[in-house]
DRENDO-1510 file (C-alpha; in Angstrom, 1 decimal, always signed):
<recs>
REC; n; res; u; v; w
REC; 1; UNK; +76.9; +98.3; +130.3 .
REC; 2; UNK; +78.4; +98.4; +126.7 .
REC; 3; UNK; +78.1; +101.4; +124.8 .
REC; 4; UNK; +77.5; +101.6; +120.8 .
REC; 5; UNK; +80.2; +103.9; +119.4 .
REC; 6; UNK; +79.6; +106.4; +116.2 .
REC; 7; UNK; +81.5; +104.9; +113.0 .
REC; 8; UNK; +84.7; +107.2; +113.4 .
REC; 9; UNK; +85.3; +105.1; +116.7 .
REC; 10; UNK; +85.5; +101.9; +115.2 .
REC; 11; UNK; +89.1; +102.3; +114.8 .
REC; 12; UNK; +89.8; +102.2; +118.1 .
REC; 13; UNK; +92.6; +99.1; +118.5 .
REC; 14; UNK; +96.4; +100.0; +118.9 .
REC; 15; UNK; +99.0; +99.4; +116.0 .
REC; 16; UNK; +102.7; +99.2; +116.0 .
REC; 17; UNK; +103.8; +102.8; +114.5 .
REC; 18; UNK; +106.4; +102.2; +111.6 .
REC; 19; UNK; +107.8; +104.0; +108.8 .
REC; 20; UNK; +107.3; +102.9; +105.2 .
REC; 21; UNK; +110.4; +103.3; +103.0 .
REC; 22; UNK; +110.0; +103.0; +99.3 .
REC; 23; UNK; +112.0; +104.6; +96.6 .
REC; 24; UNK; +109.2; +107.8; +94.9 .
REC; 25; UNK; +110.4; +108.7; +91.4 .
REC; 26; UNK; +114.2; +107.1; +92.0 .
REC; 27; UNK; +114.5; +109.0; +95.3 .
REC; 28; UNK; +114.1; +107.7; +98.8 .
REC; 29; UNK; +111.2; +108.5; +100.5 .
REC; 30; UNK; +109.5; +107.4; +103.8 .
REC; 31; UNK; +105.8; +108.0; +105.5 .
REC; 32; UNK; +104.3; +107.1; +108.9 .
REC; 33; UNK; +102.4; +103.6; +108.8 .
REC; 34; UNK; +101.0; +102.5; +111.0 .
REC; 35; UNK; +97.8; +100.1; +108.9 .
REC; 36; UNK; +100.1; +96.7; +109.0 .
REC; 37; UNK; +99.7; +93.0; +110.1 .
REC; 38; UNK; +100.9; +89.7; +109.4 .
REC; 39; UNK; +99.2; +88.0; +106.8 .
REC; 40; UNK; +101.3; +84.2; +106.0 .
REC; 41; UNK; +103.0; +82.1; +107.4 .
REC; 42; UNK; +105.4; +80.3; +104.9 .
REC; 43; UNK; +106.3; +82.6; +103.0 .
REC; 44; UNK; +106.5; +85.5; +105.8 .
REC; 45; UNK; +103.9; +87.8; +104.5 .
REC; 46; UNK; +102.3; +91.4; +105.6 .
REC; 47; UNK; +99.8; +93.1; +104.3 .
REC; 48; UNK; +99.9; +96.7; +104.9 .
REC; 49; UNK; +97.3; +99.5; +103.7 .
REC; 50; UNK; +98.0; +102.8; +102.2 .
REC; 51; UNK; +95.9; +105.2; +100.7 .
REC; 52; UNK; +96.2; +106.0; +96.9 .
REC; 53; UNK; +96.2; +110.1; +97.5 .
REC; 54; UNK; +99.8; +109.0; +99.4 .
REC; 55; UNK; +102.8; +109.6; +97.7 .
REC; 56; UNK; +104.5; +106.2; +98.9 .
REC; 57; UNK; +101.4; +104.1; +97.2 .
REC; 58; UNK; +102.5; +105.2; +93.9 .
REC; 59; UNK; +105.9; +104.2; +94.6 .
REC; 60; UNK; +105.2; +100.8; +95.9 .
REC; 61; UNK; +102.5; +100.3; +93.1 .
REC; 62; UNK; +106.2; +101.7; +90.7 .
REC; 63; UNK; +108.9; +99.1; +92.1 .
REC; 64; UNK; +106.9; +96.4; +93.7 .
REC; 65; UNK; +109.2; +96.7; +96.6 .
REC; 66; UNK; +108.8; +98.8; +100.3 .
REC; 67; UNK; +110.2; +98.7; +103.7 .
REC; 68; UNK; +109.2; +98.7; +107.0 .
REC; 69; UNK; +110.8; +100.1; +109.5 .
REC; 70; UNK; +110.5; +99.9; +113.4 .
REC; 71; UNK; +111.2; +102.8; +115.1 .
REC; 72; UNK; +112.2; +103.3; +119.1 .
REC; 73; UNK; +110.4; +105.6; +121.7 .
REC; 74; UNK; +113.2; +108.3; +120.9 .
REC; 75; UNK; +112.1; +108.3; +117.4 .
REC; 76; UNK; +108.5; +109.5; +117.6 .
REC; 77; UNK; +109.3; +113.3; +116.2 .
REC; 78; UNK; +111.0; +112.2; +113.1 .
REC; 79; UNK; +108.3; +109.5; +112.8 .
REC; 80; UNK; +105.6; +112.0; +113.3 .
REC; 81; UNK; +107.0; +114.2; +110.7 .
REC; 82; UNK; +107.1; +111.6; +107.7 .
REC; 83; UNK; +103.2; +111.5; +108.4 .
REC; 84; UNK; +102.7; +114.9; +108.3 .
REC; 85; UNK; +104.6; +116.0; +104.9 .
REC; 86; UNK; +103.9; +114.3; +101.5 .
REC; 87; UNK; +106.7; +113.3; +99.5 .
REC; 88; UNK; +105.6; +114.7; +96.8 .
REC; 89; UNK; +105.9; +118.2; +98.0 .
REC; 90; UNK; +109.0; +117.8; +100.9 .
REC; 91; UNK; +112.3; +115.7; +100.0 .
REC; 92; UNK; +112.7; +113.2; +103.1 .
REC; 93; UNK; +115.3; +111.2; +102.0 .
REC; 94; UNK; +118.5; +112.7; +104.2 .
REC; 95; UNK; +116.0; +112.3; +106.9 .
REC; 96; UNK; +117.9; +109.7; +108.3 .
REC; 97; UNK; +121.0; +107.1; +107.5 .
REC; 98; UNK; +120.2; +104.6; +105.5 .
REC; 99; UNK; +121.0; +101.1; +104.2 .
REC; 100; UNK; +119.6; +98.2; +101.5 .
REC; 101; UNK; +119.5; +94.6; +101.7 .
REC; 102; UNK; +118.5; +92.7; +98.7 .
REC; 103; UNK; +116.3; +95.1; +97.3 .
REC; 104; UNK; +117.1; +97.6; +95.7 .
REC; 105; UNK; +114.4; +99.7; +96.2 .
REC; 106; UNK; +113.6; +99.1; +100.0 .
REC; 107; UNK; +115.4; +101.1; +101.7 .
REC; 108; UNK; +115.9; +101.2; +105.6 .
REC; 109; UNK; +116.7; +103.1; +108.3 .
REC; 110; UNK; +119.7; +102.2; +110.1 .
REC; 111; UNK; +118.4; +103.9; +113.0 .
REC; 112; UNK; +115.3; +101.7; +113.5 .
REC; 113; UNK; +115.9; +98.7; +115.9 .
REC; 114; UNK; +113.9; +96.2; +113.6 .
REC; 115; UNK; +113.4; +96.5; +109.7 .
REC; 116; UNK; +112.3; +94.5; +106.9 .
REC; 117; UNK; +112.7; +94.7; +103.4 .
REC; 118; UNK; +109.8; +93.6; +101.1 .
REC; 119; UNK; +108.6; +92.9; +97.8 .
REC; 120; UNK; +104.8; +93.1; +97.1 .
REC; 121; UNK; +102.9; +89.6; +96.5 .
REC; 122; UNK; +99.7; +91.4; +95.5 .
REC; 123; UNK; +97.7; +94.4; +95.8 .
REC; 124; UNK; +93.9; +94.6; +96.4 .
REC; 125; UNK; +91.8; +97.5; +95.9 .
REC; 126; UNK; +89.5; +99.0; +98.7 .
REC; 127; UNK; +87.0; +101.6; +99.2 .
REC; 128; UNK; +89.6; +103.8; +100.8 .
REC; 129; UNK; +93.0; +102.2; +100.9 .
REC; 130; UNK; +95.0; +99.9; +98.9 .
REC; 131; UNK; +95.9; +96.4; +100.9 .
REC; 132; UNK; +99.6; +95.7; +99.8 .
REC; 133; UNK; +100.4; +92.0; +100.4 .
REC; 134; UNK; +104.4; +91.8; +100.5 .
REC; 135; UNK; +106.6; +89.0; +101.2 .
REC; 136; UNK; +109.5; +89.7; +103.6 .
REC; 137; UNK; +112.4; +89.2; +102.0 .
REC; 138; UNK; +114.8; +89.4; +104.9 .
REC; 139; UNK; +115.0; +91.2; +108.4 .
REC; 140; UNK; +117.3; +92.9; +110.0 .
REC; 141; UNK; +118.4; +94.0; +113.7 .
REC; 142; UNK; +121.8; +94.0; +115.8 .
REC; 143; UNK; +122.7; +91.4; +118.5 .
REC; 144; UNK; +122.0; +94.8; +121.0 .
REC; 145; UNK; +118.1; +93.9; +120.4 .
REC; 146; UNK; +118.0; +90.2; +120.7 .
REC; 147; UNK; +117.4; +87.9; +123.5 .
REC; 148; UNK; +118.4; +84.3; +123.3 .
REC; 149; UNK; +118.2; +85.1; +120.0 .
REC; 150; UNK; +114.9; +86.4; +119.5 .
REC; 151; UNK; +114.1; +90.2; +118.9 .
REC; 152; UNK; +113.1; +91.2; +122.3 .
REC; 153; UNK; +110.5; +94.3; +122.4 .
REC; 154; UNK; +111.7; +95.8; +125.9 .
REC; 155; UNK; +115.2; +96.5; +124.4 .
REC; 156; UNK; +113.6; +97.8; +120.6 .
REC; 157; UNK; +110.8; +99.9; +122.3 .
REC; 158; UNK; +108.3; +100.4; +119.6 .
REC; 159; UNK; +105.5; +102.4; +120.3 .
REC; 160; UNK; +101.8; +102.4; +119.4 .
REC; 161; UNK; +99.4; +104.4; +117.8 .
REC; 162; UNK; +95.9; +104.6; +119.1 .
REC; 163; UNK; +92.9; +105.5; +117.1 .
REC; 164; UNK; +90.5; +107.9; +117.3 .
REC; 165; UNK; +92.1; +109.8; +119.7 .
REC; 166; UNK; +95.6; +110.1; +117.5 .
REC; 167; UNK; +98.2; +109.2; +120.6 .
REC; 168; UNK; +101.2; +107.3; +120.1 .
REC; 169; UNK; +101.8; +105.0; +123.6 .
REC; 170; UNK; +104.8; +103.4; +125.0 .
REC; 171; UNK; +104.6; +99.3; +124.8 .
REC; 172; UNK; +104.3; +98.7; +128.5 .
REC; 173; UNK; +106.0; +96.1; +130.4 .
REC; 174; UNK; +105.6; +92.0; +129.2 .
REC; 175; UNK; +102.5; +90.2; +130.9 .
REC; 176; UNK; +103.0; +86.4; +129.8 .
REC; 177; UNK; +104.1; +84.6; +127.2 .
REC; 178; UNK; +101.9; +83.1; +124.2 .
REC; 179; UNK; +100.5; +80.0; +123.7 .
REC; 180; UNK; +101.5; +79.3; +127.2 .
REC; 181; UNK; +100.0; +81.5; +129.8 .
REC; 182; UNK; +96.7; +79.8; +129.0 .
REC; 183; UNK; +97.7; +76.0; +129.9 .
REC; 184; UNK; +96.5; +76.0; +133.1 .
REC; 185; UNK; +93.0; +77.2; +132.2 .
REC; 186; UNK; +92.9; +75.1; +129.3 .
REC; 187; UNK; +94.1; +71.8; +132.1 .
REC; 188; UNK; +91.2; +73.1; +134.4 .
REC; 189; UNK; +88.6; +73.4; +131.3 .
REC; 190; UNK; +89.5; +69.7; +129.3 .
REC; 191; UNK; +89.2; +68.0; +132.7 .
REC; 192; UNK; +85.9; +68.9; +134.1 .
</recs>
């Protein structure tokens, strides 16, 4: 039997755990996100949500450009960490190496198996959080990652974070493939 959950449960779907890389006050600074999801098609958009108390949401709302970065399993410390300190108070920026693609103000982590660097479409205000619509400008990974051409998640191993109970998860192992696992059901279903 389903059970109705208290309002801080609500949040209880798993998200990709990246790091947001923006440029606070000229300086590089990055913080755990993990509020993202793809919002267009053509252009590539995402909209991600920060709060405004966050260091990184003045600097987005300064440049108009961010970065997202996806780390690896073996990156869940250092990821941890730019959640924990504000940038405001701790300098993160020789955290780790980084690099810049068109924008000048994204920058990314070399480290990371999958980046992209963005430049914000639109911002909508919210009760809580600011929804930052960006365009991805370009993305970047190495051949090392790719498979057939394609960014291939068992070789980046991102990981999750869970809400409310705070965890960060492995991935897992590949179940089926989209829009085509379902063909058989959908054969069985259109022909009766």
């Amino acid at each position: 039997m389903k059970i109705k959950l208290e309002q801080k449960n609500l949040f209880c779907l798993p998200w990709t755990q990246t790091i947001l890389g923006t440029h606070l006050h000229g300086r590089v600074n990055f913080m755990a996100l993990a509020w993202l999801t793809r919002v267009n098609i053509h252009p590539p958009m995402l909209g991600i949500c920060v709060n405004p108390h966050n260091a990184s949401h003045g600097a987005i709302v300064e440049t108009g450009m961010f970065s997202i970065n996806v780390p690896d399993e073996d990156t869940v410390a250092e990821t941890d960490y730019t959640g924990l300190v504000s940038g405001r108070k701790i300098d993160k920026s020789a955290l780790f190496e980084v690099f810049y693609g068109e924008l000048d103000a994204a920058p990314m982590i070399a480290r990371c198996p999958l980046t992209m660097e963005c430049r914000l479409y639109r911002s909508v205000e919210l009760p809580s959080h600011t929804l930052f619509i960006a365009e991805m400008v370009t993305v970047y990974t190495e051949e090392r990652f790719l498979t057939d051409g394609k960014p291939d998640m068992g070789k980046i191993r991102p990981f999750l974070l869970s809400m409310p109970e705070n965890a960060y998860w492995s991935l897992g192992s590949r179940l089926g493939n989209a829009w085509d696992s379902g063909k058989k059901l959908r054969k069985e279903t259109e022909g009766s």
